[in-house]
PQR file with spaces between the fields and no chain letter, atoms N, CA, C, O and H, PARSE charges and radii, in Angstrom:
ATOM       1  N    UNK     1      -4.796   -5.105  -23.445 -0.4000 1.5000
ATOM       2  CA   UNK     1      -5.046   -4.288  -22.270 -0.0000 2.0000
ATOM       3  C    UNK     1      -5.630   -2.954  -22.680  0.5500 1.7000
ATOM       4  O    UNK     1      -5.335   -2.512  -23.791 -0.5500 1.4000
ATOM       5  N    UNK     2      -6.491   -2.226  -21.820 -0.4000 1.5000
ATOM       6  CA   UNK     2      -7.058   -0.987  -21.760 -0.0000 2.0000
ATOM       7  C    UNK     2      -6.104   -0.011  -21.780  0.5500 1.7000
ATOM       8  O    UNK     2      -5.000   -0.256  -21.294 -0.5500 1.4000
ATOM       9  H    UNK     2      -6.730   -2.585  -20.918  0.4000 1.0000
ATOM      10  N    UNK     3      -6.414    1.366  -22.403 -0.4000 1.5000
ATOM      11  CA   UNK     3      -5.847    2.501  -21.644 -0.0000 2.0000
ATOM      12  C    UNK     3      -5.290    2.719  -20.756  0.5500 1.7000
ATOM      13  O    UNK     3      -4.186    3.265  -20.773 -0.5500 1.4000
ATOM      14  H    UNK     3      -7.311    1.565  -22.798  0.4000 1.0000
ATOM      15  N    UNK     4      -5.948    2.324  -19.641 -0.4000 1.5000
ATOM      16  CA   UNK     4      -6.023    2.732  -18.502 -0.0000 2.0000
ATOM      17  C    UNK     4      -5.297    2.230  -17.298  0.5500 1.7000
ATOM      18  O    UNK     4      -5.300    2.568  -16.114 -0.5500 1.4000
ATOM      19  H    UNK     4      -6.845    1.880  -19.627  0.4000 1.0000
ATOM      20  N    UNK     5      -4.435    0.964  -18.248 -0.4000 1.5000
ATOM      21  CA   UNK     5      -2.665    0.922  -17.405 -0.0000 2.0000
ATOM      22  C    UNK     5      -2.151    1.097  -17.602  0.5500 1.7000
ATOM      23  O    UNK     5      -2.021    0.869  -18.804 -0.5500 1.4000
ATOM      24  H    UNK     5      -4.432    0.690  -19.209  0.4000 1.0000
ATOM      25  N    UNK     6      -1.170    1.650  -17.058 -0.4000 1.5000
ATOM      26  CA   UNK     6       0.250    2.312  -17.177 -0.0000 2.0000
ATOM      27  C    UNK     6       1.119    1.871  -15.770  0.5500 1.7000
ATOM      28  O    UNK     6       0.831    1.160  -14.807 -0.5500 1.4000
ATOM      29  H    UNK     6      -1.276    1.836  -16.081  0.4000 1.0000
ATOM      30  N    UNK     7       1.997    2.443  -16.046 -0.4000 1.5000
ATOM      31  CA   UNK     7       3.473    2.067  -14.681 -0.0000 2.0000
ATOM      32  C    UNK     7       2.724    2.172  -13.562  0.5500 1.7000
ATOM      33  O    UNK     7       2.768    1.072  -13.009 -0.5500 1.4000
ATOM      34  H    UNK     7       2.230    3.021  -16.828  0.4000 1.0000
ATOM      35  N    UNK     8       2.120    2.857  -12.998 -0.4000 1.5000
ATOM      36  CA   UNK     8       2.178    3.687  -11.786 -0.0000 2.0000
ATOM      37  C    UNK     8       0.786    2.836  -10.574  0.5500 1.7000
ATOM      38  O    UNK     8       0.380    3.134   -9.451 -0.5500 1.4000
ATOM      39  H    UNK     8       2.085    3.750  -13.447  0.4000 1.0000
ATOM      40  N    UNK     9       0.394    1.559  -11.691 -0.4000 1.5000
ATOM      41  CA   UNK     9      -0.294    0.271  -11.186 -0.0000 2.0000
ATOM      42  C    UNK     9       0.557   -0.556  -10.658  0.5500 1.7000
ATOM      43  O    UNK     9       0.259   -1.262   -9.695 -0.5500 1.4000
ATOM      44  H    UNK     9       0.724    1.317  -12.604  0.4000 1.0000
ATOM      45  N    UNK    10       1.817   -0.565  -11.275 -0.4000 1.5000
ATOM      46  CA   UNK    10       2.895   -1.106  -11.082 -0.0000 2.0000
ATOM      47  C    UNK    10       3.693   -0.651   -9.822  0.5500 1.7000
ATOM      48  O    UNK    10       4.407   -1.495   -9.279 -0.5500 1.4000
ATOM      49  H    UNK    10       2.060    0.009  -12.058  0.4000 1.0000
ATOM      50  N    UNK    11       3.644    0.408   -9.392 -0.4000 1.5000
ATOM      51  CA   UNK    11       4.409    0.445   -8.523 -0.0000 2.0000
ATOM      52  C    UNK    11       3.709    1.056   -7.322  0.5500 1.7000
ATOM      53  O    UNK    11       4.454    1.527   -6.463 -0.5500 1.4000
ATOM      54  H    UNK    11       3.065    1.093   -9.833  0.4000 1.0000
ATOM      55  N    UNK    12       2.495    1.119   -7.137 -0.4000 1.5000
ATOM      56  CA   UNK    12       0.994    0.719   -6.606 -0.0000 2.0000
ATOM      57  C    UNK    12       0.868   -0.512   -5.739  0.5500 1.7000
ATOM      58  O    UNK    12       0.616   -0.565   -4.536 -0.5500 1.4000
ATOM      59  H    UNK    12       1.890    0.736   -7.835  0.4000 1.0000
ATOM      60  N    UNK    13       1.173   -1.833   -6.895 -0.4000 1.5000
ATOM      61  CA   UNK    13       1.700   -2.965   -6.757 -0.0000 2.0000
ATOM      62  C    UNK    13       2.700   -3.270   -5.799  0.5500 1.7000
ATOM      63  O    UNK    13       2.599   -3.903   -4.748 -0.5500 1.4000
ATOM      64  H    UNK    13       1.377   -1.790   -7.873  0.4000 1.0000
ATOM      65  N    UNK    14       3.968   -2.561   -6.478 -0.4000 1.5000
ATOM      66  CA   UNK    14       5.286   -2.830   -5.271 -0.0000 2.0000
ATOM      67  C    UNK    14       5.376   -2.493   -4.010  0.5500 1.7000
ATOM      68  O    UNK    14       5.870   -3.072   -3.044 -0.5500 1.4000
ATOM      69  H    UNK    14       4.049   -2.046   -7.332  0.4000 1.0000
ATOM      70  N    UNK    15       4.732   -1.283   -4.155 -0.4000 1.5000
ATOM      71  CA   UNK    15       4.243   -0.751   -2.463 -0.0000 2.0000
ATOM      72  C    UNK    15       3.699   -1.508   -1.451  0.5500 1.7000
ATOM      73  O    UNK    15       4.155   -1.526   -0.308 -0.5500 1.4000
ATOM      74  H    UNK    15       4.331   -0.812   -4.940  0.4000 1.0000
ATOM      75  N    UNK    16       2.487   -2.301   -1.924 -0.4000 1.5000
ATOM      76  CA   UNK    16       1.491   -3.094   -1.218 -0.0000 2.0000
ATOM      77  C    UNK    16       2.506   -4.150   -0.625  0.5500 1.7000
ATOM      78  O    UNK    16       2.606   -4.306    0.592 -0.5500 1.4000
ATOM      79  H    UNK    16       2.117   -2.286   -2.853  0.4000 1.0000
ATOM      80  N    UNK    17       3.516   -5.124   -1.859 -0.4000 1.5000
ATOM      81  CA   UNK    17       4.166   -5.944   -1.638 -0.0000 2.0000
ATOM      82  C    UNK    17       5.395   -5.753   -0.269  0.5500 1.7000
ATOM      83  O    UNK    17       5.734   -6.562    0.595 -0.5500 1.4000
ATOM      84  H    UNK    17       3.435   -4.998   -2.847  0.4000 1.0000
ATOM      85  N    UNK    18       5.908   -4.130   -0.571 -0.4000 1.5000
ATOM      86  CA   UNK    18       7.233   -3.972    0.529 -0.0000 2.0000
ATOM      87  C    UNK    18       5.801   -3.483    1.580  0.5500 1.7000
ATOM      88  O    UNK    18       6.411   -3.551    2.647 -0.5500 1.4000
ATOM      89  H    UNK    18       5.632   -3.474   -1.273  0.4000 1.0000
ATOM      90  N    UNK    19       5.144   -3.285    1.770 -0.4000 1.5000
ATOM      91  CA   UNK    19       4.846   -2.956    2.773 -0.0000 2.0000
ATOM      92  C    UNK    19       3.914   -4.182    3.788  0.5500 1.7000
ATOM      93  O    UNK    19       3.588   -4.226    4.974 -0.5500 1.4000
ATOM      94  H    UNK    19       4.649   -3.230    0.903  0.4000 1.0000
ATOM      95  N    UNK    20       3.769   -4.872    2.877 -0.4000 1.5000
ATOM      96  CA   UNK    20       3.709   -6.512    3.687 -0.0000 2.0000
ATOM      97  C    UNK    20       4.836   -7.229    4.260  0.5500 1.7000
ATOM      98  O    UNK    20       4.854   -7.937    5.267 -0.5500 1.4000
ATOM      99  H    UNK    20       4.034   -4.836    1.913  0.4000 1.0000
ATOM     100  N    UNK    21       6.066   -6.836    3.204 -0.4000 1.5000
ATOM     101  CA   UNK    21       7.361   -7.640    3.396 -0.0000 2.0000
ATOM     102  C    UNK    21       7.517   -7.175    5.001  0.5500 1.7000
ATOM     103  O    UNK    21       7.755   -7.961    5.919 -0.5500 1.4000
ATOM     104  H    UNK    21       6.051   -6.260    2.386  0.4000 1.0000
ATOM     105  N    UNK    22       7.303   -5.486    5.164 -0.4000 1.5000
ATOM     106  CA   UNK    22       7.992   -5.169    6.267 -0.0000 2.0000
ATOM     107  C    UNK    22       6.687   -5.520    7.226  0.5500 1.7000
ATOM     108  O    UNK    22       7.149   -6.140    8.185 -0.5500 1.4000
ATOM     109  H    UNK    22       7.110   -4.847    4.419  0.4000 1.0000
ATOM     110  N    UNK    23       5.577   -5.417    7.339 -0.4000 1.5000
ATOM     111  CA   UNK    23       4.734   -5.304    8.204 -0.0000 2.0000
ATOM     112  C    UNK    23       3.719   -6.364    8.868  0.5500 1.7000
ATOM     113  O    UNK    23       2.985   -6.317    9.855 -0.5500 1.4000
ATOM     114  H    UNK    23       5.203   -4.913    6.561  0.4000 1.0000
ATOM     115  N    UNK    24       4.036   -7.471    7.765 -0.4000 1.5000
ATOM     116  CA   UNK    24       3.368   -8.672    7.707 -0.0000 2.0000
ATOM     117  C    UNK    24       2.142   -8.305    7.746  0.5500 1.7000
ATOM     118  O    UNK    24       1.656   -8.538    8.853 -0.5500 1.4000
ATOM     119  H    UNK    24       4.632   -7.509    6.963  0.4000 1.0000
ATOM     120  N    UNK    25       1.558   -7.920    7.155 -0.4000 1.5000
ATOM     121  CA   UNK    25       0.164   -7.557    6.816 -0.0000 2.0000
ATOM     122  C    UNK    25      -0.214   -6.527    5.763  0.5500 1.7000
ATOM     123  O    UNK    25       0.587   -5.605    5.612 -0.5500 1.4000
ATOM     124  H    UNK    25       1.952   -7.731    6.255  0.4000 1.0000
ATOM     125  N    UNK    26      -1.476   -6.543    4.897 -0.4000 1.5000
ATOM     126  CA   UNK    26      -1.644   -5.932    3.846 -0.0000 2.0000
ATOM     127  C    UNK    26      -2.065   -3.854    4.352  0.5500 1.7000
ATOM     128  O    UNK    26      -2.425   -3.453    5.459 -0.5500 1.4000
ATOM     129  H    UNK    26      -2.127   -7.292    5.019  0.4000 1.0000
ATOM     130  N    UNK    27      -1.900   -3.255    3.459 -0.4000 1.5000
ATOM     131  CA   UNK    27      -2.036   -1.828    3.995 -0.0000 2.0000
ATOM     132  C    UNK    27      -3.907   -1.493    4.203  0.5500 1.7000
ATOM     133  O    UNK    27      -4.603   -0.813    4.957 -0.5500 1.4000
ATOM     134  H    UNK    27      -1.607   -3.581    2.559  0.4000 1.0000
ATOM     135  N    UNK    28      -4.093   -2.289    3.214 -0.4000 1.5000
ATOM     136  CA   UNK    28      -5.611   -1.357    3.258 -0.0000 2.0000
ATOM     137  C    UNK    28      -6.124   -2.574    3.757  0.5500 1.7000
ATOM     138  O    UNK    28      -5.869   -3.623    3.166 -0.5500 1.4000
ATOM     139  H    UNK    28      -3.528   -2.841    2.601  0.4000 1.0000
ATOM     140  N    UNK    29      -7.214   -2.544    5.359 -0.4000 1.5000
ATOM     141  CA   UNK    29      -7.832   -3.245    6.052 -0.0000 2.0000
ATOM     142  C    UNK    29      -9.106   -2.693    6.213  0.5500 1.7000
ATOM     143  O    UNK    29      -9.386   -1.565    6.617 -0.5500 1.4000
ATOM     144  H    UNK    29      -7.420   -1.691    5.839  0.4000 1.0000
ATOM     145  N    UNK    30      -9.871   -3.617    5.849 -0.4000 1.5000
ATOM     146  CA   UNK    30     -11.770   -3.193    6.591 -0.0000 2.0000
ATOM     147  C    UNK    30     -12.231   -4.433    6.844  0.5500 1.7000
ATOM     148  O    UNK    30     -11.649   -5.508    6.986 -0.5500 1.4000
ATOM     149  H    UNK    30      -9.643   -4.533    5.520  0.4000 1.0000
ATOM     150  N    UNK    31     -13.661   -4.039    6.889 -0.4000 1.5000
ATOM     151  CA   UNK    31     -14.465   -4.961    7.419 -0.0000 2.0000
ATOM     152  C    UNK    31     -15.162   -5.769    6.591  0.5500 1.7000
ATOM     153  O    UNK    31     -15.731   -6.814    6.909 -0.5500 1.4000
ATOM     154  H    UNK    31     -14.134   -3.166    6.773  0.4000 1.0000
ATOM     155  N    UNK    32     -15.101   -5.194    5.365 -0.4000 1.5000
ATOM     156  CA   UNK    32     -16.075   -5.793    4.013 -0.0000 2.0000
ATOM     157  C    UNK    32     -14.892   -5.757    2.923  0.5500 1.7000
ATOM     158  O    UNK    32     -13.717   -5.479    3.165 -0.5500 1.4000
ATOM     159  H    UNK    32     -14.639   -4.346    5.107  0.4000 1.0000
ATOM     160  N    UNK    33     -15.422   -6.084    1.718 -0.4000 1.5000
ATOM     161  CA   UNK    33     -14.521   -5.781    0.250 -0.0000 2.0000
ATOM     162  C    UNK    33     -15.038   -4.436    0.135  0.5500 1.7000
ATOM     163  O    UNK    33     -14.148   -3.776   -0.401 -0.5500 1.4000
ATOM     164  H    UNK    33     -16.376   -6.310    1.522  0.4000 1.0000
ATOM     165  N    UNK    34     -15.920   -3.796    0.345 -0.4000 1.5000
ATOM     166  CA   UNK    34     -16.278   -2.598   -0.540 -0.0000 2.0000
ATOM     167  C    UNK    34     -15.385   -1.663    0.727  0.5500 1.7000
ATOM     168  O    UNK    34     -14.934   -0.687    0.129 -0.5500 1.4000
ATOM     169  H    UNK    34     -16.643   -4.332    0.780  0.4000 1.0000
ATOM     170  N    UNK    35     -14.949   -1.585    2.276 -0.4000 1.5000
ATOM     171  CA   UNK    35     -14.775   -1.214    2.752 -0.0000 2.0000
ATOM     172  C    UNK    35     -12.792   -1.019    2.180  0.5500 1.7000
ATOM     173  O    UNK    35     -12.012   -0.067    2.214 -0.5500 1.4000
ATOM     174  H    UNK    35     -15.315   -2.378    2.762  0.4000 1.0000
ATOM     175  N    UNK    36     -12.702   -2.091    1.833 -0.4000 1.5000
ATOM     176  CA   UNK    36     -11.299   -2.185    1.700 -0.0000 2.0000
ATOM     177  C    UNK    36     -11.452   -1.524    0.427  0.5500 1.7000
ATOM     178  O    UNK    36     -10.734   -0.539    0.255 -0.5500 1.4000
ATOM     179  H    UNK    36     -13.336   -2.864    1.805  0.4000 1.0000
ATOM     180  N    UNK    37     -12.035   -1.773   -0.263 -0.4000 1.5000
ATOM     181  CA   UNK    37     -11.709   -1.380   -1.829 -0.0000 2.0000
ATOM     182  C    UNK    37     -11.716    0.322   -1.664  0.5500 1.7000
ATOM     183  O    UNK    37     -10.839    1.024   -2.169 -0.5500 1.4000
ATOM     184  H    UNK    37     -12.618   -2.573   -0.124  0.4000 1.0000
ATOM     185  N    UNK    38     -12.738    0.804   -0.953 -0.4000 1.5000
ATOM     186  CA   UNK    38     -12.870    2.491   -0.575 -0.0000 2.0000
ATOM     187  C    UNK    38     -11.511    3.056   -0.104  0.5500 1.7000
ATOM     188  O    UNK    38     -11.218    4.207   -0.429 -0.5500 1.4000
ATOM     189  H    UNK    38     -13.451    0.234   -0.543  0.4000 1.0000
ATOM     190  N    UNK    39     -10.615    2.272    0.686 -0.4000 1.5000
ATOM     191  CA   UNK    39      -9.479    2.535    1.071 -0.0000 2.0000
ATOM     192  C    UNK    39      -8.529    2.486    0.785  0.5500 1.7000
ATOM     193  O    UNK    39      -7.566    2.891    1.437 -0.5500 1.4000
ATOM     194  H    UNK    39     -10.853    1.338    0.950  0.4000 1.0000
ATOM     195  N    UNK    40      -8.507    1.918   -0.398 -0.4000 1.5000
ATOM     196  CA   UNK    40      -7.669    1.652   -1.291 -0.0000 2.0000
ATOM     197  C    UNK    40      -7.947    2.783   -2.827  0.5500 1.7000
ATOM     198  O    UNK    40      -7.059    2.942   -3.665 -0.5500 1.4000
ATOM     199  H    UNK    40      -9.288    1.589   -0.927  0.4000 1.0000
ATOM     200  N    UNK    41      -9.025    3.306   -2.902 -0.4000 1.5000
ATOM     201  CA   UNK    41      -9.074    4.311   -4.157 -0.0000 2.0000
ATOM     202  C    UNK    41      -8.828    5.762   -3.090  0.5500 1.7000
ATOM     203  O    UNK    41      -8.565    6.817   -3.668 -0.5500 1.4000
ATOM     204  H    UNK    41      -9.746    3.176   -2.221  0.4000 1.0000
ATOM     205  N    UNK    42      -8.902    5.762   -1.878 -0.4000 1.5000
ATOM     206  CA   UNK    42      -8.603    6.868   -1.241 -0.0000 2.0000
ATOM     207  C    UNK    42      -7.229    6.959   -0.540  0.5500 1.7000
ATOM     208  O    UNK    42      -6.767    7.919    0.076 -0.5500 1.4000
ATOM     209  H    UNK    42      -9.115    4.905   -1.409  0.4000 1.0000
ATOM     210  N    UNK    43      -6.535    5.428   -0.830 -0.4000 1.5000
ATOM     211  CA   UNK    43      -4.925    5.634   -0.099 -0.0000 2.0000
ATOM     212  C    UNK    43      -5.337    6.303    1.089  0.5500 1.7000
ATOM     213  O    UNK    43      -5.211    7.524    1.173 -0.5500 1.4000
ATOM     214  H    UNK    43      -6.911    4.648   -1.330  0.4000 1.0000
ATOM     215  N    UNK    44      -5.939    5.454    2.250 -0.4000 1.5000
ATOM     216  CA   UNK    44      -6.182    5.004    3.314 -0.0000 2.0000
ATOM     217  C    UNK    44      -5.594    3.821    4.330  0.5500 1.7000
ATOM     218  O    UNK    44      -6.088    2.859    4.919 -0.5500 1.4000
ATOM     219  H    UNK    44      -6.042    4.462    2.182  0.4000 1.0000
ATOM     220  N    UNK    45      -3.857    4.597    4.180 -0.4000 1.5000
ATOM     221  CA   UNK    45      -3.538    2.976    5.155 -0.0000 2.0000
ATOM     222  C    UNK    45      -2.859    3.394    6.217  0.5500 1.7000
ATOM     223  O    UNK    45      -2.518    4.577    6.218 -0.5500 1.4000
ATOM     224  H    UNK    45      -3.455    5.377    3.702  0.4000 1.0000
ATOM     225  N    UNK    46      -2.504    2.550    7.353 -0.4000 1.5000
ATOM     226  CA   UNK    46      -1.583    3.212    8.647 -0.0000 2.0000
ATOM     227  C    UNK    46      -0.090    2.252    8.704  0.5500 1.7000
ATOM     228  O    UNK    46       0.437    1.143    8.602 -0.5500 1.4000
ATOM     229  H    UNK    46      -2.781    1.589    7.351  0.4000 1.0000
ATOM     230  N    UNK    47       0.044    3.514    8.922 -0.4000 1.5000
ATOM     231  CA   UNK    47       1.686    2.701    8.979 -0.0000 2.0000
ATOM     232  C    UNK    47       1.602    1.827   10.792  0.5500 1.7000
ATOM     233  O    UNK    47       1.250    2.372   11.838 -0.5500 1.4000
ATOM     234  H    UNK    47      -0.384    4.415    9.004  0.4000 1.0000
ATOM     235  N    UNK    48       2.010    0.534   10.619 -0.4000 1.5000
ATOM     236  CA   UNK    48       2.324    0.029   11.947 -0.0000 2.0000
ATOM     237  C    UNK    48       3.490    0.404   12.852  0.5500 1.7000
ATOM     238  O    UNK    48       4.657    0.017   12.799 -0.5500 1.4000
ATOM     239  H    UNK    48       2.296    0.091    9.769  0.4000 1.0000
ATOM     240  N    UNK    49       2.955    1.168   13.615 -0.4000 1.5000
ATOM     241  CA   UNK    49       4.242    1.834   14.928 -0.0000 2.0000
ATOM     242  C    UNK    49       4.697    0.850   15.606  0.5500 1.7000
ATOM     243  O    UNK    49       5.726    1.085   16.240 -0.5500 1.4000
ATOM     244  H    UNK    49       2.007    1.482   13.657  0.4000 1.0000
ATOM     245  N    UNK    50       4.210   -0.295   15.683 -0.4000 1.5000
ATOM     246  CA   UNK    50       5.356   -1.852   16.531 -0.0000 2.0000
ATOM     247  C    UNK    50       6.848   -2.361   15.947  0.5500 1.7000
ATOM     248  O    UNK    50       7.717   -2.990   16.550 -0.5500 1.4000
ATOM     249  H    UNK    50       3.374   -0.485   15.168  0.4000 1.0000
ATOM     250  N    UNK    51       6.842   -1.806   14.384 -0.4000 1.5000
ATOM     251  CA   UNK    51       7.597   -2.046   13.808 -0.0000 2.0000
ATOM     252  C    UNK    51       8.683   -0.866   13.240  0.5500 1.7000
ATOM     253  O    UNK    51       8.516    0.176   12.606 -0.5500 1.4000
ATOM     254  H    UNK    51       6.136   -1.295   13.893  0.4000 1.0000
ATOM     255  N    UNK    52       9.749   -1.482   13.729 -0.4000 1.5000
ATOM     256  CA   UNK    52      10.613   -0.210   13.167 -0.0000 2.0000
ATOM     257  C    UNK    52      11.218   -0.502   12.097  0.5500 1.7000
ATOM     258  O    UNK    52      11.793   -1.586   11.991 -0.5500 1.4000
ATOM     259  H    UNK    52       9.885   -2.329   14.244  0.4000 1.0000
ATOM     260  N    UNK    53      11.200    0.602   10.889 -0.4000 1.5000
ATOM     261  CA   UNK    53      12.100    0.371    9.794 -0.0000 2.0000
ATOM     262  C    UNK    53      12.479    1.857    9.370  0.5500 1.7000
ATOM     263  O    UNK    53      12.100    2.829   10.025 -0.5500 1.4000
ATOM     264  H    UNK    53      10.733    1.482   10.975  0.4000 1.0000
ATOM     265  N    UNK    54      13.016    1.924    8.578 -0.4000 1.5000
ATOM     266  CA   UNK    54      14.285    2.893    8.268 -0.0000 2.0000
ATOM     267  C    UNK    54      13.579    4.089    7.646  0.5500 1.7000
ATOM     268  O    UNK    54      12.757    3.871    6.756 -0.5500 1.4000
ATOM     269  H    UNK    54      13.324    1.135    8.047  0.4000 1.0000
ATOM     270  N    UNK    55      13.841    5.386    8.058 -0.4000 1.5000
ATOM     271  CA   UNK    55      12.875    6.692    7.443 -0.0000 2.0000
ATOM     272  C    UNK    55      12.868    6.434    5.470  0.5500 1.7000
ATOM     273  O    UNK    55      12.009    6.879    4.708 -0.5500 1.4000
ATOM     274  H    UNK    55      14.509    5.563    8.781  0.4000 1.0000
ATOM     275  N    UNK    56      13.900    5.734    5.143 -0.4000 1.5000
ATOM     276  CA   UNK    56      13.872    5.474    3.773 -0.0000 2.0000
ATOM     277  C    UNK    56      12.661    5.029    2.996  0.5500 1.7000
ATOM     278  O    UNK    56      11.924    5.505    2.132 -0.5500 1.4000
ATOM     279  H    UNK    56      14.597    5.372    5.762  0.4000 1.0000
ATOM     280  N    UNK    57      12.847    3.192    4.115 -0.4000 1.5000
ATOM     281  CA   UNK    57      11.931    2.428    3.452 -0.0000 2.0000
ATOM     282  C    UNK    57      10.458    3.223    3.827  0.5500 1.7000
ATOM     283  O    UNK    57       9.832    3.422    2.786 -0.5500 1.4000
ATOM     284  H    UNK    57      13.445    2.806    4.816  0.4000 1.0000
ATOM     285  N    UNK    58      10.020    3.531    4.569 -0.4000 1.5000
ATOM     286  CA   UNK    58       9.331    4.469    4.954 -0.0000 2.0000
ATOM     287  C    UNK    58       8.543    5.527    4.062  0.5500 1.7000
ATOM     288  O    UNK    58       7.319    5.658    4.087 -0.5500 1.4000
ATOM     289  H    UNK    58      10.529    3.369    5.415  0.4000 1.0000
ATOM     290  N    UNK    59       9.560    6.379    3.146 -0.4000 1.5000
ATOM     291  CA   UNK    59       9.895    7.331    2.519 -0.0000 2.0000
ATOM     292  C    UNK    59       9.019    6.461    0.947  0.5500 1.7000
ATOM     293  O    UNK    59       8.056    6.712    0.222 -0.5500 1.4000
ATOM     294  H    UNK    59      10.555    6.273    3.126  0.4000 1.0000
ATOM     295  N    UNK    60       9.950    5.499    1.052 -0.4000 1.5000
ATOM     296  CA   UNK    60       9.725    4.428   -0.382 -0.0000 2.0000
ATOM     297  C    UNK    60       8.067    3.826   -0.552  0.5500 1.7000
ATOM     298  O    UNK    60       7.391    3.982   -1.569 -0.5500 1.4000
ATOM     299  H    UNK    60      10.732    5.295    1.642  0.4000 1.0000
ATOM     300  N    UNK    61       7.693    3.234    0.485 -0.4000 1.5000
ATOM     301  CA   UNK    61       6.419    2.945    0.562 -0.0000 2.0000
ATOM     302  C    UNK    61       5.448    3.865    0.726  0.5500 1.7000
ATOM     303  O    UNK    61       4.476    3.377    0.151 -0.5500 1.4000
ATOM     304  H    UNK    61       8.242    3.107    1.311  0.4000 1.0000
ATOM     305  N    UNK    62       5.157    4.858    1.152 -0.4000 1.5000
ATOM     306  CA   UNK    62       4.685    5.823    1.066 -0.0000 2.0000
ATOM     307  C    UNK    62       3.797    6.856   -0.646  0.5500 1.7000
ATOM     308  O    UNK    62       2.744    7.341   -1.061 -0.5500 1.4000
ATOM     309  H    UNK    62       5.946    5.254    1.620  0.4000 1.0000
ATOM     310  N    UNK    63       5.331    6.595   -1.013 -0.4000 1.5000
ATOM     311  CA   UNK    63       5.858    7.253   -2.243 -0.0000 2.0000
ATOM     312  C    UNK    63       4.872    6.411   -3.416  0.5500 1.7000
ATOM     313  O    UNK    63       3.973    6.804   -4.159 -0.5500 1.4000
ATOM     314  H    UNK    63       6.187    6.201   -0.676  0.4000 1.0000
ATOM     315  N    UNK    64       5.530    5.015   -3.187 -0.4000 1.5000
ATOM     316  CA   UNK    64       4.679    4.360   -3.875 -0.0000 2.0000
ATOM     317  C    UNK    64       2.930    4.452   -3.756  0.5500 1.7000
ATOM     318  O    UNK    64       2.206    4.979   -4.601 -0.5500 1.4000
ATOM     319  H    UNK    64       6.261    4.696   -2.583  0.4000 1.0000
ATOM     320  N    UNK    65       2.562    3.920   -2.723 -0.4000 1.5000
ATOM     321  CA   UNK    65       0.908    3.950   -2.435 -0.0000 2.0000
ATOM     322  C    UNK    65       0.564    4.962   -2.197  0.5500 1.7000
ATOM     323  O    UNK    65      -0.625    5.169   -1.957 -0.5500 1.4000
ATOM     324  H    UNK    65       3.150    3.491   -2.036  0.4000 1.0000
């Protein structure tokens, strides 16, 4: 592996994952790959207001992505 991983891909990673667990759907959405991919190097996502979960998990996903 490169340099250029470390932990913090990792928990980059976990974020995406709890925030599907809770939301059933992925955080960064567009219309293209390059659209998603832009939104994703700019941490560009919305939290879904239909769903309620706990200021924690909230707190946690956030934190992560």
């Amino acid at each position: 592996m490169g340099d250029s991983y470390d932990k913090t891909i990792d928990i980059w990673s976990l974020g995406c994952i709890v925030y599907q667990m809770f939301f059933g759907d992925t955080p960064f959405v567009g219309y293209s790959e390059e659209e998603i991919q832009e939104k994703m190097i700019k941490g560009d996502y919305k939290i879904h207001r239909n769903v309620t979960i706990s200021l924690a998990a909230l707190d946690f996903i956030n934190s992560c992505l």
